[in-house]
N, C-alpha and C positions, 0 to 999 in steps of 0.2 A: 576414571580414565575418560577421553577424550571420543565420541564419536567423530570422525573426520570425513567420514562417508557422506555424500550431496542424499539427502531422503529424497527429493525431486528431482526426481531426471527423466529424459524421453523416453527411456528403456524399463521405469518403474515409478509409481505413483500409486502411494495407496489415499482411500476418503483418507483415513484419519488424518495423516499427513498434510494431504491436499486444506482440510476444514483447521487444521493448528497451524498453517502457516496464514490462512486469512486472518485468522485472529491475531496475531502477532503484527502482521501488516495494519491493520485499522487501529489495533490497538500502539502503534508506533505512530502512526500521522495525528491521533488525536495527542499522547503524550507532545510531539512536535510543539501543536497550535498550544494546547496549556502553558508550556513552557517558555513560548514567546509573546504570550501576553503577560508574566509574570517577569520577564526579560526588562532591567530598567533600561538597556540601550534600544531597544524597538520602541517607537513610538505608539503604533498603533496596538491597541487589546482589544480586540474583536475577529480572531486567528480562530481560535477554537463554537464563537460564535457564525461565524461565515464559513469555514472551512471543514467544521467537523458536525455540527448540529444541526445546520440547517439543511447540511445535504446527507448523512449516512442517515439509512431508512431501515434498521434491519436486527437482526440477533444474530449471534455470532456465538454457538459453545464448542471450547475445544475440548480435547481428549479427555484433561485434568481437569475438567467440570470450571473452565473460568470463563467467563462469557462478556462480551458487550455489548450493549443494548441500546439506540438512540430510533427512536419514534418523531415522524412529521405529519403532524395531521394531516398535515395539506396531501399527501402523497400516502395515502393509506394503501391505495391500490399498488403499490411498490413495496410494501413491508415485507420484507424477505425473511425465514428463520434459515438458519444453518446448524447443525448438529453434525457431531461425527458420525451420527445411524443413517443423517435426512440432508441429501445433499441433490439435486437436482439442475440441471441447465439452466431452466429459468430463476433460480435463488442464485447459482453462480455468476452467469453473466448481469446480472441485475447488482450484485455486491461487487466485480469487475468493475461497472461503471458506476458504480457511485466512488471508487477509489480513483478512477480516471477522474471524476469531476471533481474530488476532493483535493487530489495533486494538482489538478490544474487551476483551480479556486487559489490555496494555498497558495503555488508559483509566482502568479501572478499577482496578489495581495502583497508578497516579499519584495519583488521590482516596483511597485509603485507607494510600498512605506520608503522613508529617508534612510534606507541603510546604505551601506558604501558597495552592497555589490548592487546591479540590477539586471543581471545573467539568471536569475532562478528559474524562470521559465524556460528559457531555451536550452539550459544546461540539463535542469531536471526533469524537466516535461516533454518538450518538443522532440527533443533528440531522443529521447528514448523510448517511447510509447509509438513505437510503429507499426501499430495495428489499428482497425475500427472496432468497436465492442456498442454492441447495441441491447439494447435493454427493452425488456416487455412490454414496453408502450411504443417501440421503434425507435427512439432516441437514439441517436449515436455519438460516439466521441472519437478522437483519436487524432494521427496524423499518418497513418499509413494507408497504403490501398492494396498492400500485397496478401492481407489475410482478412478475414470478416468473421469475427463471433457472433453468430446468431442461434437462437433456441435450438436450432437443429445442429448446429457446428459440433463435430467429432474432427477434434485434430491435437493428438495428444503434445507434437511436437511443439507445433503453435503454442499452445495453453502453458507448455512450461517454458518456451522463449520470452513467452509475454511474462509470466511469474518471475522467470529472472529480471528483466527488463524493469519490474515496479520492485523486487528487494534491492538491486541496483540504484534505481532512482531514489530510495528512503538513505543509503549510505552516501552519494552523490550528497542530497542535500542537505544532511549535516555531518559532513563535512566542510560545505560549501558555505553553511550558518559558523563552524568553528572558528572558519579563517577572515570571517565578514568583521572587520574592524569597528562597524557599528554597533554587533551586537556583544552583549557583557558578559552573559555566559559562554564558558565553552568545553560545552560537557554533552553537545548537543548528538554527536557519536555514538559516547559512550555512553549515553543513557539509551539513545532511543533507537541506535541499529543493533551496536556490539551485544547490550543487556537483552533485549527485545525481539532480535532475532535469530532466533536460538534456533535454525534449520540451516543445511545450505541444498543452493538450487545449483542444477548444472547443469547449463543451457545443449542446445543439438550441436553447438559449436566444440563443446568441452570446455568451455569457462563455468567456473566455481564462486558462487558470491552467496555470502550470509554466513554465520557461525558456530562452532563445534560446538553441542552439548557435552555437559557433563554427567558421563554414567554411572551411577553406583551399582560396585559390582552386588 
């Protein structure tokens, strides 16, 4: 049977929850960039090297023991780990923005290869990432001024407007890859939101976005 229930909402969030939807999240932007470098209608193949390796710094394991792991020397002092037991502010907002700076890497790498749309950024990124999220060296990213994540930031409502706002943005852009006349695949949905994000979020507004698991009784 079908869980239909948001696991993420203002009114309840548990670690495990919170730590298997990030990995589902990174692990959906990097399937993304693989996928469009192996795309023969994208011209450029350098998505998963710009987008996904040169900036995710960190380990990621979720509940069922599956984990992702990408290391940058350069950025040692940023190596974040995340486990379902070990989850802390500064590992969270620090994997936060390295997802801000991968979508926004990613967005804009898609507007300026030759494909038929070049709305990615402002559809995927801009408009939807309206918060600042600052990370442990003080870095910030963002396009809002109404909320600030910082080491010290407890605001649980924030935290899952923002979580809805980046599973939002992962279905937004492939979708938005689906209907791109340049590119050849288009399976970009259904592999890498509908397969991949197996949770749903439900924002302080009561919007629902991401998808049912399946329970075995």
């Amino acid at each position: 049977m079908a869980n239909i229930e948001a696991q993420i909402k203002p009114t309840g969030m548990s670690q495990r929850n919170l730590v298997d939807l990030l990995y589902m999240i990174v692990s959906s932007i990097q399937g993304v960039c693989t996928k469009l470098d192996a795309d023969g209608g994208v011209p450029l193949t350098t998505y998963v090297a710009n987008c996904y390796t040169a900036i995710f710094n960190g380990s990621i394991e979720d509940s069922r023991g599956n984990y992702i792991m990408n290391r940058v020397s350069a950025k040692d002092d940023r190596f974040f780990i995340i486990t379902p037991t070990g989850l802390d502010n500064k590992a969270l907002f620090e994997c936060l923005y390295q997802i801000f700076d991968m979508m926004e890497t990613l967005t804009e790498q898609l507007d300026t290869d030759t494909l038929t749309d070049s709305t990615y950024e402002a559809l995927c990124y801009t408009a939807l990432y309206l918060w600042i999220i600052e990370n442990c060296k003080g870095d910030q990213l963002g396009n809002g001024t109404s909320f600030y994540f910082r080491a010290a930031s407890e605001n649980r409502k924030e935290l899952v407007d923002l979580l809805y706002a980046i599973v939002n943005s992962i279905e937004t852009l492939t979708e938005q890859l689906d209907l791109d006349g340049t590119v050849t695949d288009i399976t970009y949905e259904s592999l890498w939101f509908t397969a991949t994000i197996l949770m749903r979020v439900e924002n302080s507004q009561g919007s629902v976005v991401g998808n049912d698991i399946t329970i075995t009784p």
